[in-house]
C-alpha positions as semicolon CSV with decimal commas, in nm:
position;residue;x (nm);y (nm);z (nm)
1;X;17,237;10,161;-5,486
2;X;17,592;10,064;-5,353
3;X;17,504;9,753;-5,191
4;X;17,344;9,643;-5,552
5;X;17,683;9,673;-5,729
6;X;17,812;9,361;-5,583
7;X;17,569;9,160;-5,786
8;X;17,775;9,144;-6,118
9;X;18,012;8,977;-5,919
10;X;17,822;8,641;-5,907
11;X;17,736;8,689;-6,253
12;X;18,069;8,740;-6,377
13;X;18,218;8,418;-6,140
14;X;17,954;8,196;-6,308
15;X;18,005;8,312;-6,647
16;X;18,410;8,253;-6,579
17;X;18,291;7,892;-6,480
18;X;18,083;7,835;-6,758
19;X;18,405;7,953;-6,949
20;X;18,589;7,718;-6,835
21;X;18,387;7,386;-6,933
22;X;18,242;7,497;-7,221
23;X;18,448;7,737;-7,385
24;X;18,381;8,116;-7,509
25;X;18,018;7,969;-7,595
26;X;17,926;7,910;-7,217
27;X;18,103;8,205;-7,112
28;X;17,895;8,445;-7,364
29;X;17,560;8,197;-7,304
30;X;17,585;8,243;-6,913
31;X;17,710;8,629;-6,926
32;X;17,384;8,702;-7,152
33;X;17,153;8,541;-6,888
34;X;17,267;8,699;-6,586
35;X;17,297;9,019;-6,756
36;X;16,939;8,964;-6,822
37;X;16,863;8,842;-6,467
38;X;17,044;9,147;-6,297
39;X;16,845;9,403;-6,513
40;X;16,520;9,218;-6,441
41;X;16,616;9,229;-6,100
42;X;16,725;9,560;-6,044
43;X;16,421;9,671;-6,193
44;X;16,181;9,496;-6,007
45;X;16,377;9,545;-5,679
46;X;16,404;9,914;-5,716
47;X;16,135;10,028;-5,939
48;X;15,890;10,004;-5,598
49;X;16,105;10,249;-5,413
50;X;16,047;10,492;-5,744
51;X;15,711;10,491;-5,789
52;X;15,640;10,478;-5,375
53;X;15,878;10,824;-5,394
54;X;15,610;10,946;-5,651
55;X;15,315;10,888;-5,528
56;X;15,438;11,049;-5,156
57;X;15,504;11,339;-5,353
58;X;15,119;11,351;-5,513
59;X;15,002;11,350;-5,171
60;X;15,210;11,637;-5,016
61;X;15,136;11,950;-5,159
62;X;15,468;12,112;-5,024
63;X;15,690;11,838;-5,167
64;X;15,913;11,938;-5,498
65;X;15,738;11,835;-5,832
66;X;15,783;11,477;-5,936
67;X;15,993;11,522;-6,233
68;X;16,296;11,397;-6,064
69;X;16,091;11,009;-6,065
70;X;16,216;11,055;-6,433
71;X;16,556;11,088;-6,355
72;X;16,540;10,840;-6,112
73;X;16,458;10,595;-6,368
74;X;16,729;10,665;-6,594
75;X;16,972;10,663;-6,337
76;X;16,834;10,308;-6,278
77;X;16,855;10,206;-6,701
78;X;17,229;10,392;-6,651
79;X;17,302;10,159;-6,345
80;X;17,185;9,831;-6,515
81;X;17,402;9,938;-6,847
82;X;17,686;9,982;-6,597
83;X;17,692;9,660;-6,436
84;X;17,641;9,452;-6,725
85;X;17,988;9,638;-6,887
86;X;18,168;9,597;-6,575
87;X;18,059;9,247;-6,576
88;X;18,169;9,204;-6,904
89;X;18,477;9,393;-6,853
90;X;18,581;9,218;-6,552
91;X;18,585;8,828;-6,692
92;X;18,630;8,911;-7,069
93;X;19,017;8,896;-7,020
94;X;19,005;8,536;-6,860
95;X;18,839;8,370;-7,130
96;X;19,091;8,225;-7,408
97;X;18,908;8,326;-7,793
């Protein structure tokens, strides 16, 4: 999960960039999309490793109970909220209103 936090950083560079030829408008029009594009991608990147955690649980009959996959995922919502405000909260300074 660590190594996936450093994401927001390219986001938030590009957005600054954006801010800085187009204004607040390019800033907020390029933070939107990669906040998008890093929720899309966490979610496709690490939803495998949740539901490949469940299913090796259905097949052991001594593993715990799979309601932790649950959890899982809404650690993984929780992470993606996370990075999008520290991507905000990082660059929002920089750009004059």
């Amino acid at each position: 999960m660590l190594s996936y936090c450093g994401y927001q950083f390219i986001g938030a560079i590009s957005a600054l960039m954006a801010g800085l030829l187009f204004k607040s408008i390019g800033y907020y029009v390029v933070l939107t999309y990669f906040s998008f594009a890093l929720g899309f991608f966490l979610m496709r990147s690490l939803k495998w490793q949740l539901q490949s955690d469940s299913a090796a649980n259905q097949q052991d009959p001594y593993a715990a109970s799979t309601s932790g996959t649950k959890r899982r995922f809404n650690l993984l919502i929780l992470m993606m909220v996370l990075q999008t405000f520290t991507m905000w909260r990082l660059s929002a300074h920089l750009i004059a209103p």
